[in-house]
LUMTI-659066 format. One record per residue (C-alpha): residue number from 1; residue in three letters; chain; y, x, z. Coordinates in Angstrom, 2 decimals. Each point is the difference from the previous one (the first is absolute). Layout:
# LUMTI-659066
SITE     i    aa   ch        yy        xx        zz
SITE   NUM   ALA    A         Y         X         Z
...
//
This chain:
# LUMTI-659066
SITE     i    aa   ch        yy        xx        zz
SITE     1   UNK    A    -48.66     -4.53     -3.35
SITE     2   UNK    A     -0.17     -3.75      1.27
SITE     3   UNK    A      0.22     -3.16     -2.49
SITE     4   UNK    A      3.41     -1.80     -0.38
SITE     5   UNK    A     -1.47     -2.76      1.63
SITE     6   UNK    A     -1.67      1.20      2.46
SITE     7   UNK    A      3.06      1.96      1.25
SITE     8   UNK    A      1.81     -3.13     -0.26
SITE     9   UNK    A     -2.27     -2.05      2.32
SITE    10   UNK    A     -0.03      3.13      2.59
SITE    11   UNK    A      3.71     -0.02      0.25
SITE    12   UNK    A      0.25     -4.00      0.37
SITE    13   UNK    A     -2.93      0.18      2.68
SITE    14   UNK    A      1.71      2.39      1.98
SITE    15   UNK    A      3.13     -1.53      0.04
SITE    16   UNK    A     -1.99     -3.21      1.68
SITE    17   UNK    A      1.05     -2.17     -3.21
SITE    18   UNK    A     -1.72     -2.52     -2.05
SITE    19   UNK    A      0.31     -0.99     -3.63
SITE    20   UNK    A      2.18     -3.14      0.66
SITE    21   UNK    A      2.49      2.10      2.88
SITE    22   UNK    A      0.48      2.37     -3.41
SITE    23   UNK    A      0.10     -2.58     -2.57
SITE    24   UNK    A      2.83     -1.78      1.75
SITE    25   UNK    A      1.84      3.25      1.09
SITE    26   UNK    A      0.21      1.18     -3.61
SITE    27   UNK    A      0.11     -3.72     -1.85
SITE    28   UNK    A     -3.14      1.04     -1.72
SITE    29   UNK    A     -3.13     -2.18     -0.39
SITE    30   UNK    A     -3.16      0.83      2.41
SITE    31   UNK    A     -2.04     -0.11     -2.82
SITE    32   UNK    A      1.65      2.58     -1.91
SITE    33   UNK    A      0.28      2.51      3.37
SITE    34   UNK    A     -4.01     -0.44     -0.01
SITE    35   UNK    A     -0.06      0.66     -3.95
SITE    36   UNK    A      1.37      3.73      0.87
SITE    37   UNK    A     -1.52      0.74      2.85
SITE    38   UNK    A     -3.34     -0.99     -2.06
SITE    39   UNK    A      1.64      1.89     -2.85
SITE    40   UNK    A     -0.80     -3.29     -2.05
SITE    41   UNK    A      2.81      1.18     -2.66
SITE    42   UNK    A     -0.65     -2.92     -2.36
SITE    43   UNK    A      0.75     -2.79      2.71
SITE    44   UNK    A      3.31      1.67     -0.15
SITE    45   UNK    A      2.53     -2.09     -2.41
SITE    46   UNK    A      0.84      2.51     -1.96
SITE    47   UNK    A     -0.12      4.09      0.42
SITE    48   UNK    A      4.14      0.50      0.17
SITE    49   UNK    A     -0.58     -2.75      3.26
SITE    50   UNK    A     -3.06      1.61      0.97
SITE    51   UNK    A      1.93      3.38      0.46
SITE    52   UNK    A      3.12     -1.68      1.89
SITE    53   UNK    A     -2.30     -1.74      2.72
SITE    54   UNK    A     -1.64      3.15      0.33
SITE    55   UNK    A      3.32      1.78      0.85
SITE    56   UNK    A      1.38     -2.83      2.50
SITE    57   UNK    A     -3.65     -0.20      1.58
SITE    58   UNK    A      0.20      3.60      0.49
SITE    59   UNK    A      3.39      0.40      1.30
SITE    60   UNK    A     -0.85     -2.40      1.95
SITE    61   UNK    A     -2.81      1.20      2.14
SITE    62   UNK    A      1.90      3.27      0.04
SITE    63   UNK    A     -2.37      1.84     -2.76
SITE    64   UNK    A      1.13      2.78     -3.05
SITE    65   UNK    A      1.19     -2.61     -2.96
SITE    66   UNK    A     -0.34      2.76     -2.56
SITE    67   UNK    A     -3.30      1.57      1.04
SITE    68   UNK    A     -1.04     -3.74      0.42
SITE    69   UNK    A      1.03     -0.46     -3.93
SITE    70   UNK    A     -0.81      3.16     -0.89
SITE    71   UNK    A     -3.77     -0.44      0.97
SITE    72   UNK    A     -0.08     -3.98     -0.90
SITE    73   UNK    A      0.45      1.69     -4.29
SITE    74   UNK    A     -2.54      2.68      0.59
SITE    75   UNK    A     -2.40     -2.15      1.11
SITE    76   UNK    A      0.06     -1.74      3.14
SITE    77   UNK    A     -0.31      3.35      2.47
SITE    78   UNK    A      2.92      1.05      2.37
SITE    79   UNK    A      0.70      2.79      2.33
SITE    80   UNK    A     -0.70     -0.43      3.82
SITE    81   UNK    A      3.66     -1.80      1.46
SITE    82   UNK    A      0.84      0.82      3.14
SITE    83   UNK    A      1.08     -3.53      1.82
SITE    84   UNK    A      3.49     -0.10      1.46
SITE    85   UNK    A      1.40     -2.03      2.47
SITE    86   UNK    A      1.53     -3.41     -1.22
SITE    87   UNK    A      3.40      0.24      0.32
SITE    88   UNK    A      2.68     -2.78      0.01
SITE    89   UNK    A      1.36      1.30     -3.05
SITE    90   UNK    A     -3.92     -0.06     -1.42
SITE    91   UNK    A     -1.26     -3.48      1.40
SITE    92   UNK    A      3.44     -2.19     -0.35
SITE    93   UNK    A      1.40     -0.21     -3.67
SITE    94   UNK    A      3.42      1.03     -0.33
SITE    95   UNK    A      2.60     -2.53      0.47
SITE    96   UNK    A      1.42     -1.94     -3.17
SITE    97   UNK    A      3.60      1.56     -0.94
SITE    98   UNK    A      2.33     -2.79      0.57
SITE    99   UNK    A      1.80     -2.06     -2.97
SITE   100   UNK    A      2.24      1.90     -2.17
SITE   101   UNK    A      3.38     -1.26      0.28
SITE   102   UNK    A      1.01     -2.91     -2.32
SITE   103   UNK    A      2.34      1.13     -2.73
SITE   104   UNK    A      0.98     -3.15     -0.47
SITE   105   UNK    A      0.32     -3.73      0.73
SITE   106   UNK    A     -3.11     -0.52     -1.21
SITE   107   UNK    A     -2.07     -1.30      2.95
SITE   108   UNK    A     -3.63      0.37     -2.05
SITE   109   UNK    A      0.58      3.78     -0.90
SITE   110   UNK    A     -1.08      1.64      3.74
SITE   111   UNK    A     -2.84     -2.62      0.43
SITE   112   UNK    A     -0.92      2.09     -3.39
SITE   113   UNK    A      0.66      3.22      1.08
SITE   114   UNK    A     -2.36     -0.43      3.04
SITE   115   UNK    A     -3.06     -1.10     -2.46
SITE   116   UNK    A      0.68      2.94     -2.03
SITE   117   UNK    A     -0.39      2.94      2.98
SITE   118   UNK    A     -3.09     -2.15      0.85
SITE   119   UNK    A     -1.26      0.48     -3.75
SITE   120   UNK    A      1.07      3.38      0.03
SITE   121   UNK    A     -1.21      1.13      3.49
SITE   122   UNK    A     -3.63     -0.80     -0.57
SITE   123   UNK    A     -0.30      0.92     -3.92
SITE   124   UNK    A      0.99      3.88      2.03
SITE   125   UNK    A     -2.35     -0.71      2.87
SITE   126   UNK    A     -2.55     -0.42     -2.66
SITE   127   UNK    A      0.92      2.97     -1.93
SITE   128   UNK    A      0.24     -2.39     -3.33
SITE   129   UNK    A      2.42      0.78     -2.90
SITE   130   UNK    A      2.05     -2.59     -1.93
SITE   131   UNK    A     -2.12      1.00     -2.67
SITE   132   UNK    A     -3.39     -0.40      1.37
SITE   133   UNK    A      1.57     -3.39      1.41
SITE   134   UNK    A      0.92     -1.57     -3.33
SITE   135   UNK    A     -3.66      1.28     -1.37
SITE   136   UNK    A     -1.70     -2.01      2.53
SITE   137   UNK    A      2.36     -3.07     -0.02
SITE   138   UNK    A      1.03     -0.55     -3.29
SITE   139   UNK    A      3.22     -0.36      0.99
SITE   140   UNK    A      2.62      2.28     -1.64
SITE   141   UNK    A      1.61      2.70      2.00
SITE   142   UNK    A      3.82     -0.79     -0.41
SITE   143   UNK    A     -0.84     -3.43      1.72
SITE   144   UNK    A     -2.17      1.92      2.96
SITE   145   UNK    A      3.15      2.25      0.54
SITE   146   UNK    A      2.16     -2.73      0.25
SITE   147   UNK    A     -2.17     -1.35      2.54
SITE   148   UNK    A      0.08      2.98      2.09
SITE   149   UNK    A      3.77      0.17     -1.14
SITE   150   UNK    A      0.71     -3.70      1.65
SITE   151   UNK    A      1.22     -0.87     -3.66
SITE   152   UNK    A     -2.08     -3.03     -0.19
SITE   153   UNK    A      3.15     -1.78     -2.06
SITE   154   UNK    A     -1.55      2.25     -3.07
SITE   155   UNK    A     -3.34     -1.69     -0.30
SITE   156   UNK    A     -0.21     -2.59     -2.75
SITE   157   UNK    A      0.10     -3.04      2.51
SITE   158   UNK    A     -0.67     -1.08      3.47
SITE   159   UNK    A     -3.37     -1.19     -0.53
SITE   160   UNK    A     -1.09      3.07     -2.53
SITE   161   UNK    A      1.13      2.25      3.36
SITE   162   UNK    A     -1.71     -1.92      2.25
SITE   163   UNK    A     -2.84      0.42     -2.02
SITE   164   UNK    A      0.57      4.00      0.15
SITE   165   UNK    A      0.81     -0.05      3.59
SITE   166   UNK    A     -3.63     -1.83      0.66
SITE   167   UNK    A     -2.06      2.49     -2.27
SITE   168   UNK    A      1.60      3.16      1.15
SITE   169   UNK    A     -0.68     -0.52      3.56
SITE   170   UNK    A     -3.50     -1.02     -0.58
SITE   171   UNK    A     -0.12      3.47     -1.59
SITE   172   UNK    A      1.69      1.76      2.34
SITE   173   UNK    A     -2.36     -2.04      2.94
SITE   174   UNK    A      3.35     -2.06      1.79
SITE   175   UNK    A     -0.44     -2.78      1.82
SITE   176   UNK    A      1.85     -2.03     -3.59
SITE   177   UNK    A      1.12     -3.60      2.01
SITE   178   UNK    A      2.94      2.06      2.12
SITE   179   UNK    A      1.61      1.44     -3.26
SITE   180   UNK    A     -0.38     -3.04     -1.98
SITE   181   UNK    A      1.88     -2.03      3.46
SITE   182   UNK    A      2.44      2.23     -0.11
SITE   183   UNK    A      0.67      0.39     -4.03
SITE   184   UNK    A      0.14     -4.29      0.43
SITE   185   UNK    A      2.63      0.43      3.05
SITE   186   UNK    A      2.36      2.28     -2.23
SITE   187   UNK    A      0.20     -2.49     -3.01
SITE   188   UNK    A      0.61     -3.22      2.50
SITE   189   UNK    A      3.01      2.80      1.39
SITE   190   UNK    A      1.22      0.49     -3.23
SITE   191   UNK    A     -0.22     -3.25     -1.07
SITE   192   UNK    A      1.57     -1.82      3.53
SITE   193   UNK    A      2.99      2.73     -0.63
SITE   194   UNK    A      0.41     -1.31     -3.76
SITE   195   UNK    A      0.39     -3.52      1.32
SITE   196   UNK    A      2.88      0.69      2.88
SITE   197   UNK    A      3.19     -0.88     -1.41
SITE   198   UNK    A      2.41      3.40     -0.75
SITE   199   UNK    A      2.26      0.47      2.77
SITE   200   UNK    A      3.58     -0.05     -0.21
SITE   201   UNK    A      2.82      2.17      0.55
SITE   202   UNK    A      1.44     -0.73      3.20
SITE   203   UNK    A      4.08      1.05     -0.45
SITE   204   UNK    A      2.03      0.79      3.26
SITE   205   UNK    A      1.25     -3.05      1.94
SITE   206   UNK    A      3.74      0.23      0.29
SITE   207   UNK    A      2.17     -2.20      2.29
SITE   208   UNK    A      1.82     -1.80     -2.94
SITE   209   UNK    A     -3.09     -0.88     -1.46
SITE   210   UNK    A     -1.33     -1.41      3.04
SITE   211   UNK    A      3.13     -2.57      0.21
SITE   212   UNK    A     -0.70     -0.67     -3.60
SITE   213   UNK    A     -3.43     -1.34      1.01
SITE   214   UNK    A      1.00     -1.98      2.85
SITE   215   UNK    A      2.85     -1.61     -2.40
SITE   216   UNK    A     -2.29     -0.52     -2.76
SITE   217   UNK    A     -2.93     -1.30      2.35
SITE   218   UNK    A      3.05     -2.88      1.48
SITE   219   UNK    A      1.08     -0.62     -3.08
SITE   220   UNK    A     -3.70     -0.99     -1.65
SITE   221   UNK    A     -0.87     -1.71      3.62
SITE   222   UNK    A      2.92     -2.22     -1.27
SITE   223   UNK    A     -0.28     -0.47     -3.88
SITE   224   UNK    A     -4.23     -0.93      1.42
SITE   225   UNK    A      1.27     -2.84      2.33
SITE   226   UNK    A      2.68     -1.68     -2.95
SITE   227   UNK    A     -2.74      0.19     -2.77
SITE   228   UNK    A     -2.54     -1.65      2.56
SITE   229   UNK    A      2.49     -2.55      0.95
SITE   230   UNK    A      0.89     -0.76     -3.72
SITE   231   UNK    A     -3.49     -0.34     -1.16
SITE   232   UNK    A     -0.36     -2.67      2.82
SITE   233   UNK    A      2.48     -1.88     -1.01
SITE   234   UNK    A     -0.96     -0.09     -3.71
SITE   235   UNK    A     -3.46     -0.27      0.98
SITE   236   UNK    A      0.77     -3.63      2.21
SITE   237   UNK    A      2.24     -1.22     -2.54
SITE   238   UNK    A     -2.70      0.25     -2.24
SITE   239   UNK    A     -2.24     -1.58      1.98
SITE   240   UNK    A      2.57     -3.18     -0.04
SITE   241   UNK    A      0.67     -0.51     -3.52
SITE   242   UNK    A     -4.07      0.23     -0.34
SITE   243   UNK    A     -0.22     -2.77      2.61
SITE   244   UNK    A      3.23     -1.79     -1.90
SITE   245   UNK    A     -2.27      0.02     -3.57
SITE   246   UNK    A     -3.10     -1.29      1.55
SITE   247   UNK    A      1.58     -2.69      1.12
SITE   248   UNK    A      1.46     -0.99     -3.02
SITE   249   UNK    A     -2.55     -2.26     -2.48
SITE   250   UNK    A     -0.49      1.94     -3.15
SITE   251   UNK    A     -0.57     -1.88     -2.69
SITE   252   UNK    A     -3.77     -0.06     -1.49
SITE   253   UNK    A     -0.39      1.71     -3.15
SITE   254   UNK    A     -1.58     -1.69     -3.20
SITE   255   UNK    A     -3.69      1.28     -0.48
SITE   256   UNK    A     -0.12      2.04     -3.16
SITE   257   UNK    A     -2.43     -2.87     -1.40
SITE   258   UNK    A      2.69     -2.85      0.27
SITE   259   UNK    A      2.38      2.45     -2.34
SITE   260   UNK    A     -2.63      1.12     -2.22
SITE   261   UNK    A     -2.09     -4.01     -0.32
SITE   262   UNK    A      2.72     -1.97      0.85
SITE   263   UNK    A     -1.25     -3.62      0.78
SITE   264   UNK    A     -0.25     -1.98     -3.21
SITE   265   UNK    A      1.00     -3.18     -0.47
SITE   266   UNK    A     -1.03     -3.33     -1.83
SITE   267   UNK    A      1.87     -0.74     -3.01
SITE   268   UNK    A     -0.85     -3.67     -0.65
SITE   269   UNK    A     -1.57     -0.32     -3.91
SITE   270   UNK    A     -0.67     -2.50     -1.65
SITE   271   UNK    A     -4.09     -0.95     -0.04
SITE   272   UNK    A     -1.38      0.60     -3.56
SITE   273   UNK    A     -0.60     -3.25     -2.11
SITE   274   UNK    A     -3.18     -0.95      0.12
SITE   275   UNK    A     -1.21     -1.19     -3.94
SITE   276   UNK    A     -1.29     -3.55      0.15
SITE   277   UNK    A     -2.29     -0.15     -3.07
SITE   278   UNK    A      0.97     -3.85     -1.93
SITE   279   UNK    A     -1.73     -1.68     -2.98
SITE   280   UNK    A      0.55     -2.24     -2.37
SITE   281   UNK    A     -1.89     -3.23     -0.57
SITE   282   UNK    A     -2.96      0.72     -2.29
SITE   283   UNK    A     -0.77      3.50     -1.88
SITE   284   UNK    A     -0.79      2.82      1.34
SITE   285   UNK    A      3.55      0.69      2.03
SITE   286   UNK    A      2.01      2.79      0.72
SITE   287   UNK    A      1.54      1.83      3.30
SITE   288   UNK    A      3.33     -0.79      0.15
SITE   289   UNK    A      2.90      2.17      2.18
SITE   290   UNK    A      0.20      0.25      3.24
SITE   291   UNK    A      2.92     -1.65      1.52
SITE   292   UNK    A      1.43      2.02      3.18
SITE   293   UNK    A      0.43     -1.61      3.31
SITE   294   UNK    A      2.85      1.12      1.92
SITE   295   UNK    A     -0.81      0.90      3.63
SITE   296   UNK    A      2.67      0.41      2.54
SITE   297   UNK    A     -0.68      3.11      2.79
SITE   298   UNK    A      1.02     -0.74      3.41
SITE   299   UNK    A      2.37      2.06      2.09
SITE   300   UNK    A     -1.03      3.61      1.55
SITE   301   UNK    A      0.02     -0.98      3.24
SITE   302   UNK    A     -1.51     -3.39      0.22
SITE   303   UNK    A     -3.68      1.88     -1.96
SITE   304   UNK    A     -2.61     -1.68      1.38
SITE   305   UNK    A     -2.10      3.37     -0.04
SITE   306   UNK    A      0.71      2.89      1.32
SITE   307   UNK    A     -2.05      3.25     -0.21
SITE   308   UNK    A      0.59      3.17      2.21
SITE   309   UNK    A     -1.64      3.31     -1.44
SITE   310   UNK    A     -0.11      3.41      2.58
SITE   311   UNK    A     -1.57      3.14     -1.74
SITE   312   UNK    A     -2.44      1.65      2.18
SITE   313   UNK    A     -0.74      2.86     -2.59
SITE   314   UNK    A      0.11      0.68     -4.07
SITE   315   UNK    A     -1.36     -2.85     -1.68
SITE   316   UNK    A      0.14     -1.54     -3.56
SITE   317   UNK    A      1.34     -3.22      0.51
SITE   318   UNK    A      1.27     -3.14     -2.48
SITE   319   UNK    A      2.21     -3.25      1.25
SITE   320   UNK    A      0.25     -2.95     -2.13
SITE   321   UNK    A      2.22     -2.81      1.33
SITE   322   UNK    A     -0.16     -3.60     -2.45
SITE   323   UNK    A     -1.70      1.83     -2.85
SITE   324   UNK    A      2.39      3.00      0.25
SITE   325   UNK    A     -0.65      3.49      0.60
SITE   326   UNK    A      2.63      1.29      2.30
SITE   327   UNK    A     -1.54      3.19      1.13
SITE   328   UNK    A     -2.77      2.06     -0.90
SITE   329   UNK    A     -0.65      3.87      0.81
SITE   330   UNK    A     -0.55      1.82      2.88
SITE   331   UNK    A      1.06     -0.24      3.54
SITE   332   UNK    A      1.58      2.33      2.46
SITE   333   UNK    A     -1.22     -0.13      3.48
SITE   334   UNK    A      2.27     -1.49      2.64
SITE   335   UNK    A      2.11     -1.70     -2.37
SITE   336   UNK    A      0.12     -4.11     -0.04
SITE   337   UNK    A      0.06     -1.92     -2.55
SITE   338   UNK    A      1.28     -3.70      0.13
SITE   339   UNK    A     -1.33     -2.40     -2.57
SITE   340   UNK    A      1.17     -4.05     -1.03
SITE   341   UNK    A     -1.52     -2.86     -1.81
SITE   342   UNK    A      0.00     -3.34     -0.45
SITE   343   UNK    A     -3.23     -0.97     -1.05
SITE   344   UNK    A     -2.72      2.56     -0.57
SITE   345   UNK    A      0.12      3.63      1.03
SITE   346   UNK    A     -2.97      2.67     -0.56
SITE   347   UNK    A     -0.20      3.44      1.36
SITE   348   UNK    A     -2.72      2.10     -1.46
SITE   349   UNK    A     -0.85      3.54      1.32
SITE   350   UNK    A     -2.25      2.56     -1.11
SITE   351   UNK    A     -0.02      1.28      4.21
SITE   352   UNK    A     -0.01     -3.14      2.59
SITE   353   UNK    A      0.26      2.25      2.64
SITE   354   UNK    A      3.17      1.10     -1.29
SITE   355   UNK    A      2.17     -3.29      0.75
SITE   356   UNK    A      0.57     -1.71      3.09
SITE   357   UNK    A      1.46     -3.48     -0.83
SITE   358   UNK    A      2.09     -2.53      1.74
SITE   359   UNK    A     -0.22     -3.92     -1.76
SITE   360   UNK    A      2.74     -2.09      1.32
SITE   361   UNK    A      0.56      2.21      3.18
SITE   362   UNK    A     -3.58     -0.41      0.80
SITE   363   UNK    A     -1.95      3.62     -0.26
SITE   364   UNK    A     -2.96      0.69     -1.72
SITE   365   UNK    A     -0.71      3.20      0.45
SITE   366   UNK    A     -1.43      1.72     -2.36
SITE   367   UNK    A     -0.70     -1.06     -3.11
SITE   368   UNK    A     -3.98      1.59     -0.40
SITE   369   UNK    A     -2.02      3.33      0.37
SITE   370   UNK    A      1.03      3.57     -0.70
SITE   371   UNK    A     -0.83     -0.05     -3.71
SITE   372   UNK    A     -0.41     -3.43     -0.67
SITE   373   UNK    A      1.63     -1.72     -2.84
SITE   374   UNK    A      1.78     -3.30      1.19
SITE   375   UNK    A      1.39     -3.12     -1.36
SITE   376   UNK    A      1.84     -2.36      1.76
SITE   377   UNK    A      1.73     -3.06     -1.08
SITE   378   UNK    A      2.88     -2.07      2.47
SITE   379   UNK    A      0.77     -3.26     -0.90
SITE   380   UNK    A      1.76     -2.99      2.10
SITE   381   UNK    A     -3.06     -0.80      1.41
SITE   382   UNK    A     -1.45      3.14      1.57
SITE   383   UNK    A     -1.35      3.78     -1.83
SITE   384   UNK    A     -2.94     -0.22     -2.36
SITE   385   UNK    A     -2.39      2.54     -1.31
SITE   386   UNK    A     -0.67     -0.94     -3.66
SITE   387   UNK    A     -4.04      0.10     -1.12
SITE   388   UNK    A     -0.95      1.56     -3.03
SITE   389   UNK    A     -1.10     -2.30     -2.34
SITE   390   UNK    A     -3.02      0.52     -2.23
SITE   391   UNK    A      0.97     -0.60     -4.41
SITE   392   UNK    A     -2.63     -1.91     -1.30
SITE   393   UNK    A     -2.06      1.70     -2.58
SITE   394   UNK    A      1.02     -1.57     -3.62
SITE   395   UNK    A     -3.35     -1.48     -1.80
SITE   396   UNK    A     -0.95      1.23     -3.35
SITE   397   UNK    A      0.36     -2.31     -2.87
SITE   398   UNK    A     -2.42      0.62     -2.80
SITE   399   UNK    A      1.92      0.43     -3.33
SITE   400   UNK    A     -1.09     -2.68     -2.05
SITE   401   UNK    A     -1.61      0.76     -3.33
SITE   402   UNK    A      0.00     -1.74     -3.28
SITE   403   UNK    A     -3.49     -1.90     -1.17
SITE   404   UNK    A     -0.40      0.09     -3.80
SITE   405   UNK    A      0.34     -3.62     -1.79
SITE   406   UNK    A     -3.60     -0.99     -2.05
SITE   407   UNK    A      0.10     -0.25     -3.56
SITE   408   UNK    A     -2.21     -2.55     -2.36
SITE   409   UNK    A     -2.13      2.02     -2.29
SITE   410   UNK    A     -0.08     -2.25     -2.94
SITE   411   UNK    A     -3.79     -1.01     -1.11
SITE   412   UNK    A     -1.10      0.47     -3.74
SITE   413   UNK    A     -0.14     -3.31     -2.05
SITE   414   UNK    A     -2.58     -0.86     -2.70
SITE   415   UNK    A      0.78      0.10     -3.89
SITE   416   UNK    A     -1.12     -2.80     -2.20
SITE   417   UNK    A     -1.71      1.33     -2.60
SITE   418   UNK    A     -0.24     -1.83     -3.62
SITE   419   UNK    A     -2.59     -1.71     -1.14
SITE   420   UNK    A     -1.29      1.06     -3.29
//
């Protein structure tokens, strides 16, 4: 009775093979080989794939798989094998069975039928059960047998079976990139056939219809040229009437401010009378009534002064032409406004930079600063700015108070006395 091993390593070293000619005949690690012919049972994954890469090893190298198994429970010891001569049959792996036959239109189903067998094939070559499988994977056995089955459609998703596909051939020692290439081509199939417009039913071409076409095809060659030609000649008479209308002059609409501030104008009033205080000779005198001095306005267009307002922006803004307020509130910006006087006119702002003004058709620009409040006076002779004059303080007068008048305190006089 020889070790496992030992008759392991005899059988590979008289064959004139090394670990790594082995490892990549049978698609099994080097390092697991050398873990049975040490009989290192615990380098082994687990015992189920222990057991199934003792079987291929051994059918391999042309040995007894059952003795082999037989002796690998009991202990490690095996009976003396007779080696055989490698045969094709021994040394080449059998061909893969070609593609089931699609059963239908489905171009992803035989690219799953082919990872399937390969599932299959070397879970047998192993000698591993579905059971022992889902034990060592974790994965449940209805999904392993549609695997094998090519039913990959009855996994939860794509990437939850690609997920499957990866772990089970790590377990069952496949090469895991091809599969996964392949699983990835089938879905692109399936998903270029889903995009591909559904053919049509092409009906039986019959003479008539032909001559139909051909009448039909002259017939829409001819409605195509009349539209064309119509919507030319629409299209260039349109083009003249739009030349036509810009050459007319349209007339310039009123700015929104002229209808809503129309421009005021002066209303001559009479000046109010001015009281000329009068007293009579001797006394103290008393104010007597003003007597009212007519003044006579001149005509609108002959005012000597002339005031032209442009609103920059929003400003509070009051006009006073001869002592009368004739506008006072805010501005709009853009509008003008156009103001008359005939002796005195004062424009006060709480926003110079507001106003741009124009004094007898000569322009002033603006008025001030952003912000600044602004008072401006026209008169005959050119624009003042009034100064701010300073009120006197009033004086105290003491309240006079009232000094008591002396009184004579009468002396006492003698009393003649009688003589006795």
């Amino acid at each position: 009775m020889s070790p496992v091993g030992t008759t392991l390593r005899k059988a590979r070293l008289a064959r004139g093979l090394t670990l790594d000619q082995a490892a990549a005949a049978l698609h099994i690690k080097p390092h697991y080989l050398q873990a049975l012919e040490e009989e290192r049972w615990d380098a082994l994954p687990s015992r189920a794939q222990g057991r199934g890469f003792l079987r291929l090893y051994a059918d391999y190298l042309g040995l007894d798989t059952a003795a082999l198994l037989e002796a690998a429970d009991n202990g490690g010891t095996a009976p003396p094998q007779s080696t055989a001569t490698p045969t094709s049959s021994q040394t080449t792996p059998p061909p893969a069975s070609p593609p089931p036959s699609p059963t239908d239109t489905d171009p992803a189903q035989p690219i799953f039928a082919e990872i399937g067998a390969t599932f299959r094939k070397q879970r047998e070559r192993l000698g591993l059960r579905l059971e022992e499988a889902e034990r060592y994977t974790h994965v449940k056995q209805h999904y392993l047998a549609a695997i094998e089955d090519g039913r990959l459609d009855d996994l939860p998703s794509p990437v939850q079976g690609r997920g499957m596909l990866l772990h089970y051939a790590r377990f069952l020692q496949l090469d895991p990139d091809p599969l996964l290439l392949r699983f990835a081509e089938a879905l692109q199939a399936r998903h270029r056939q889903r995009q591909q417009p559904q053919r049509r039913t092409v009906r039986a071409d019959w003479p008539w219809l032909r001559t139909v076409r051909g009448f039909l095809a002259d017939r829409f060659l001819v409605w195509a040229a009349a539209l064309f030609s119509i919507a030319l000649i629409g299209f260039g008479a349109w083009q003249v009437m739009t030349l036509q209308r810009a050459q007319k002059p349209r007339p310039t609409p009123p700015q929104v401010a002229d209808i809503l501030f129309p421009t005021p104008t002066l209303t001559p009033t009479l000046p109010r009378p001015t009281p000329t205080p009068t007293a009579p000779a001797g006394g103290l005198g008393t104010v007597a009534e003003a007597t009212p001095t007519p003044a006579t306005a001149a005509p609108q267009s002959n005012a000597p002064i002339q005031v032209y307002l442009v609103a920059q922006h929003r400003a509070w803004v009051k006009v006073v032409a001869d002592g009368e307020t004739v506008f006072q509130g805010i501005v709009v910006p853009g509008a003008s406004y156009n103001y008359r006087a005939q002796n005195r006119l004062e424009v006060l702002t709480g926003d110079g930079a507001a106003l741009q003004a124009f004094y007898n058709q000569q322009n002033l620009g603006l008025l001030g600063r952003f912000g600044q409040v602004v008072d401006r006076i026209f008169t005959i002779t050119g624009v003042q700015t009034p100064t701010p004059t300073v009120s006197p303080t009033p004086t105290i007068t003491p309240t006079p108070t009232i000094t008591p008048t002396p009184t004579i305190t009468p002396s006492p006089t003698a009393t003649a006395q009688p003589l006795p």
